[in-house]
N, CA, C and O atoms as a GROMACS GRO file, in nm:
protein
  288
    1UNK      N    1  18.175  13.376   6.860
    1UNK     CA    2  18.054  13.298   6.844
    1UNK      C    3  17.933  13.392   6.853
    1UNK      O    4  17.904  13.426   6.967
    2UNK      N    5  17.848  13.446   6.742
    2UNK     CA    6  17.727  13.456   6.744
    2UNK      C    7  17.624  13.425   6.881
    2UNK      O    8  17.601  13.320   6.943
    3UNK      N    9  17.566  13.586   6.901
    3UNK     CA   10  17.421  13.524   7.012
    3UNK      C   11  17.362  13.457   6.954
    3UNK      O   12  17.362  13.478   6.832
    4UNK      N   13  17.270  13.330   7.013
    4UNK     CA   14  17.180  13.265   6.960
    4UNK      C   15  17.074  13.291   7.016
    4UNK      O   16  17.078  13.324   7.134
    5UNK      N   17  16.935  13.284   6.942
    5UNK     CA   18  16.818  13.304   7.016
    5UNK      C   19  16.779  13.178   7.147
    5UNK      O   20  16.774  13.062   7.105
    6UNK      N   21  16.760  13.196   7.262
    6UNK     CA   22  16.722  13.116   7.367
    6UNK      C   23  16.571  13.088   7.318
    6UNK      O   24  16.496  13.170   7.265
    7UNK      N   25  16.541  12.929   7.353
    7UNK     CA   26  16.387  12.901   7.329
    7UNK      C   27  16.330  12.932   7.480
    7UNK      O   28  16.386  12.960   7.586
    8UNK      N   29  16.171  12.913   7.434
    8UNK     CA   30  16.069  12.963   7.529
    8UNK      C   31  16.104  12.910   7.640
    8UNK      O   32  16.111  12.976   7.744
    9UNK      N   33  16.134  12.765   7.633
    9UNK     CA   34  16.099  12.693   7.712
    9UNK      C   35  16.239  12.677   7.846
    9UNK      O   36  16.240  12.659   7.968
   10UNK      N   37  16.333  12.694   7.747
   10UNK     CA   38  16.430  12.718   7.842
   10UNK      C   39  16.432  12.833   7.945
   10UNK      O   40  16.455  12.820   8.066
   11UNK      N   41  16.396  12.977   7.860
   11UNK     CA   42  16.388  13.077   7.987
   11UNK      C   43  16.246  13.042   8.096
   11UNK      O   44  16.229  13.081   8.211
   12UNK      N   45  16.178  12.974   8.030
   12UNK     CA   46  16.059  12.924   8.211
   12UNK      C   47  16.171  12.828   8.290
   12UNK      O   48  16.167  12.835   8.413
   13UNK      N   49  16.278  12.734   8.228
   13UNK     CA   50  16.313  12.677   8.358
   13UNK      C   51  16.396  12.715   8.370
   13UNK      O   52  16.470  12.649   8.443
   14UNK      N   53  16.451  12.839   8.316
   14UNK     CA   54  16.611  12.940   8.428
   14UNK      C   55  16.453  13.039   8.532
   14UNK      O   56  16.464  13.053   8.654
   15UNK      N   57  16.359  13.079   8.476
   15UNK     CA   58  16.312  13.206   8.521
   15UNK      C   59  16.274  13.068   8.670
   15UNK      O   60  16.315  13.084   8.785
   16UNK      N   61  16.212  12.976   8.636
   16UNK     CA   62  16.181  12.882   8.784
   16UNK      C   63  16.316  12.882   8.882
   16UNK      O   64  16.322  12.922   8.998
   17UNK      N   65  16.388  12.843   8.825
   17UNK     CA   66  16.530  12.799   8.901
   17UNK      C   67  16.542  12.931   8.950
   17UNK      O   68  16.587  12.925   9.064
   18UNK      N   69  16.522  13.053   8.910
   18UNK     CA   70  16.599  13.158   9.008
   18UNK      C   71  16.470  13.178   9.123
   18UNK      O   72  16.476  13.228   9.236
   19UNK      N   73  16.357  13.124   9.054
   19UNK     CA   74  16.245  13.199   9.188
   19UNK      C   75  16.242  13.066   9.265
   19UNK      O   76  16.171  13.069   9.365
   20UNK      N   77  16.304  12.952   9.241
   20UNK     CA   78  16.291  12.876   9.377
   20UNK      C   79  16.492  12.908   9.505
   20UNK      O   80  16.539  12.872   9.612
   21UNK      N   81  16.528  12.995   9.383
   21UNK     CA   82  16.660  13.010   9.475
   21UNK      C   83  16.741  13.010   9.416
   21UNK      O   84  16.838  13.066   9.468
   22UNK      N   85  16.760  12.961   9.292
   22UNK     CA   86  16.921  12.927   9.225
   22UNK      C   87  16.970  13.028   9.148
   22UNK      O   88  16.896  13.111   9.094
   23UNK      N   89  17.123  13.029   9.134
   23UNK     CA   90  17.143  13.171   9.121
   23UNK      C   91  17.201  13.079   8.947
   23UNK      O   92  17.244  12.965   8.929
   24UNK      N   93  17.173  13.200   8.845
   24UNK     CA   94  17.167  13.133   8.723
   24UNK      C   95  17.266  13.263   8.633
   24UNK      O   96  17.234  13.376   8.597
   25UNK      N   97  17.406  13.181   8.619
   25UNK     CA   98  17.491  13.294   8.524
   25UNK      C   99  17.529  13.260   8.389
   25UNK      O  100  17.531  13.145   8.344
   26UNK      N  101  17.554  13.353   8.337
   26UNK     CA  102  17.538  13.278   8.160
   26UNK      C  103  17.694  13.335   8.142
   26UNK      O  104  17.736  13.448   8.169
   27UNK      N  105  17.750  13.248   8.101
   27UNK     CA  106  17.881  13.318   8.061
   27UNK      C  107  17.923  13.309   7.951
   27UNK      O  108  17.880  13.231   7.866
   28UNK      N  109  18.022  13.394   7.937
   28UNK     CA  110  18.054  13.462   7.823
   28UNK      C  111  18.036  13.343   7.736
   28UNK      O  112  17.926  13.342   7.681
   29UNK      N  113  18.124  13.227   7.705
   29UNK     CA  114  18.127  13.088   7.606
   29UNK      C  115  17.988  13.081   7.579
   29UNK      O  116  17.953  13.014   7.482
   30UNK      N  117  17.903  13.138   7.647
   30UNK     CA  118  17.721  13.107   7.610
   30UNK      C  119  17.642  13.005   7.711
   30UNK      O  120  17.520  12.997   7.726
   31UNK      N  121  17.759  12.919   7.782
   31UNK     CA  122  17.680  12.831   7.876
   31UNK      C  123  17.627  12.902   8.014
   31UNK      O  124  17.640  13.023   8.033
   32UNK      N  125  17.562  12.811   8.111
   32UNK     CA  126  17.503  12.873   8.169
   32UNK      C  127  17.551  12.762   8.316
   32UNK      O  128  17.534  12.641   8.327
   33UNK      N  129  17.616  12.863   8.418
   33UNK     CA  130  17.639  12.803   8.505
   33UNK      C  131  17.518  12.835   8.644
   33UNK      O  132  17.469  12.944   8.676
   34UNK      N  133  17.493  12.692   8.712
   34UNK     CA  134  17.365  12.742   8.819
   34UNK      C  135  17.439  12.678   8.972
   34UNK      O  136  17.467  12.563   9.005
   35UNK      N  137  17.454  12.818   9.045
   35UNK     CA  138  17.430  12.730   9.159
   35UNK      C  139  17.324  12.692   9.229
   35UNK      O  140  17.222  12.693   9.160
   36UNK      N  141  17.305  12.655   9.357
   36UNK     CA  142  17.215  12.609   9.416
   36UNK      C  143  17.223  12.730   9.554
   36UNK      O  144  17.306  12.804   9.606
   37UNK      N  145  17.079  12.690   9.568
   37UNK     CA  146  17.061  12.822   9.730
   37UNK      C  147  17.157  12.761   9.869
   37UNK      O  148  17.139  12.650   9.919
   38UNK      N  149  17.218  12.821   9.896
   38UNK     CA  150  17.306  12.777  10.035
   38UNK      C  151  17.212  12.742  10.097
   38UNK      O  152  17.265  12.712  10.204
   39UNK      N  153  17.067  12.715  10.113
   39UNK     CA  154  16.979  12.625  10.218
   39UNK      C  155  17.002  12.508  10.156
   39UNK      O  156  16.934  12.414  10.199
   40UNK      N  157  17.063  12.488  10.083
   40UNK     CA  158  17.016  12.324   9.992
   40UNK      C  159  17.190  12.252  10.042
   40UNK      O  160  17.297  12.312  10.030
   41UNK      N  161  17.173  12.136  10.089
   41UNK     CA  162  17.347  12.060  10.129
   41UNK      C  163  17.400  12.061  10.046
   41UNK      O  164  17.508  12.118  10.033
   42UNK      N  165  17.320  11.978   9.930
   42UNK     CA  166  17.444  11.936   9.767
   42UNK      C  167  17.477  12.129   9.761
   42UNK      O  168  17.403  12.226   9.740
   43UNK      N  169  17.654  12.111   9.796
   43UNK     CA  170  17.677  12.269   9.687
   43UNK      C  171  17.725  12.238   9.550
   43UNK      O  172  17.826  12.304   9.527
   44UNK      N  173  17.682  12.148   9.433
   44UNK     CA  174  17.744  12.091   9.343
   44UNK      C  175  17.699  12.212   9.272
   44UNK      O  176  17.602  12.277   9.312
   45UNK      N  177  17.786  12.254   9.140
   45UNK     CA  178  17.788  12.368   9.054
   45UNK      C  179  17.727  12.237   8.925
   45UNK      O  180  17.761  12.122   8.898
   46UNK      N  181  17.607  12.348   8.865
   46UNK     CA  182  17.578  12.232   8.725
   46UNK      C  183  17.573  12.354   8.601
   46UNK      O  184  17.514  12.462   8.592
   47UNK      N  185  17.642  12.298   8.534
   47UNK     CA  186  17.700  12.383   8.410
   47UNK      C  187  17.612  12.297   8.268
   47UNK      O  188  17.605  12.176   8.247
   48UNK      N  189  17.558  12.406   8.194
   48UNK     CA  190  17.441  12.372   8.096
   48UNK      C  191  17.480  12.465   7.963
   48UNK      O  192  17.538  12.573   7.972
   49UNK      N  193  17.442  12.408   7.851
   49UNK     CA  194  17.404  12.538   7.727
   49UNK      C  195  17.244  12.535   7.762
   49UNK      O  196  17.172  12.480   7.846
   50UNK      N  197  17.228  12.631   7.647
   50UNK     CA  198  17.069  12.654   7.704
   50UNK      C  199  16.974  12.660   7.625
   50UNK      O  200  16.882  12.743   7.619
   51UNK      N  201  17.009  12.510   7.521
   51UNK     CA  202  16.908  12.505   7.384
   51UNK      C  203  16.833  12.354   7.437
   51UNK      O  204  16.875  12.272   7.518
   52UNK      N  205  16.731  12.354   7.372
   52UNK     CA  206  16.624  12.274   7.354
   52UNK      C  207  16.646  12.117   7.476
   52UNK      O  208  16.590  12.071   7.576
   53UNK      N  209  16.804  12.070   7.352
   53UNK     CA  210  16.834  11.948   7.374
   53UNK      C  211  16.907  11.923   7.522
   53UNK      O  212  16.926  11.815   7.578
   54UNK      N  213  16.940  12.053   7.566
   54UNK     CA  214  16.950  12.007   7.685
   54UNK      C  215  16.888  12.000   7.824
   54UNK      O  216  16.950  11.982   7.929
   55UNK      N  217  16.747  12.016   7.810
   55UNK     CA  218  16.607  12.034   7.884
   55UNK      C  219  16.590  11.948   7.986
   55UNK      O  220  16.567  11.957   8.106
   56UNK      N  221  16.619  11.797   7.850
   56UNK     CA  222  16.549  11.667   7.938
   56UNK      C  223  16.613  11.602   8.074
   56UNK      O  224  16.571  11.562   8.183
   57UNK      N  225  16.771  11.617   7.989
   57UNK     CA  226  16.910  11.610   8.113
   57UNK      C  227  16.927  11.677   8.224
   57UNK      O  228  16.984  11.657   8.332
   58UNK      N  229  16.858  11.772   8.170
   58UNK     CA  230  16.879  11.894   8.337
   58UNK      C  231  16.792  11.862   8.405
   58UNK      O  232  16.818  11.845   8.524
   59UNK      N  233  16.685  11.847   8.366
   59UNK     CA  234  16.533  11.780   8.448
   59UNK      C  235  16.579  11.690   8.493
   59UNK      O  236  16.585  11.704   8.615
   60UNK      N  237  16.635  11.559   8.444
   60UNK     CA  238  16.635  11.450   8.524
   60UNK      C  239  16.784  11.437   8.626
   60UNK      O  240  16.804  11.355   8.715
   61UNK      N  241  16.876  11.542   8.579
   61UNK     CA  242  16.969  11.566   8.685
   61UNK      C  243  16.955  11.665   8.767
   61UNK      O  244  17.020  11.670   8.872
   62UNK      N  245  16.858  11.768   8.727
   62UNK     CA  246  16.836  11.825   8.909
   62UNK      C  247  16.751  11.742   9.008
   62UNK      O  248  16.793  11.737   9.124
   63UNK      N  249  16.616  11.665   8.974
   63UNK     CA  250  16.616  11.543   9.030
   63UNK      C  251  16.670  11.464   9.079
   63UNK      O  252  16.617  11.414   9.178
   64UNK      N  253  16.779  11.422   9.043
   64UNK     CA  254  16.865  11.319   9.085
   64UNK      C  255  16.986  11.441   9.238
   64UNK      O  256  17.005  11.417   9.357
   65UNK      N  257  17.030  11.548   9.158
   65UNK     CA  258  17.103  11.620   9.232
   65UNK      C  259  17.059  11.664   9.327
   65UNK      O  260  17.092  11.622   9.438
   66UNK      N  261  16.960  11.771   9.306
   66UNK     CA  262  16.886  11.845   9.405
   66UNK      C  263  16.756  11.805   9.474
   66UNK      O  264  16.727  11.878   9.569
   67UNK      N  265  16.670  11.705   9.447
   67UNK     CA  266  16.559  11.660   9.455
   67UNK      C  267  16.430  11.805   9.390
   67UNK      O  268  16.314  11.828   9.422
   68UNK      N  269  16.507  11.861   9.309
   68UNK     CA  270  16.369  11.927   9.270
   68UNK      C  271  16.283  11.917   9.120
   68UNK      O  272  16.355  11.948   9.025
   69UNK      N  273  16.176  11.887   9.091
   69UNK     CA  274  16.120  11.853   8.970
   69UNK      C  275  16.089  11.977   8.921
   69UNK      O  276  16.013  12.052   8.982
   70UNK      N  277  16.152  12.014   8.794
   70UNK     CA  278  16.126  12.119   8.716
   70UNK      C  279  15.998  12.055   8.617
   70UNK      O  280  15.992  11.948   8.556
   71UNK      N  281  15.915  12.149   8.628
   71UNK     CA  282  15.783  12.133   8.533
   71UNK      C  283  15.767  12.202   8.433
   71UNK      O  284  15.669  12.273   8.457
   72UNK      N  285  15.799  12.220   8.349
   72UNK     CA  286  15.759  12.280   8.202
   72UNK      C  287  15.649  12.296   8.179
   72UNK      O  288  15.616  12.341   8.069
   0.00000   0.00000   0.00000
């Protein structure tokens, strides 16, 4: 599978997620697995690709998961 170019907007909310703590790995298949900072209880693993369409879902499920609001 071809690299694909990552949009803008996605690297501001991996570059946020690692400066509030989360550790953010891209693996090989292209997705992108995040954990959460061991200060945080939920240790749930959330596994993402990292185009456009999946922005809105991650926003409203780290909300729901983690209580944190990613701002774009």
């Amino acid at each position: 599978m071809p690299r694909q170019h990552q949009s803008k907007q996605m690297k501001k909310v991996f570059s946020e997620l690692r400066r509030l703590g989360f550790s953010v790995e891209q693996k090989k298949s292209g997705c992108y697995k995040i954990l959460p900072p061991p200060s945080m209880k939920s240790c749930d693993i959330y596994i993402t690709h990292g185009t456009e369409s999946a922005l809105h879902p991650m926003r409203r499920d780290f909300k729901r998961m983690y209580n944190v609001d990613l701002t774009v």
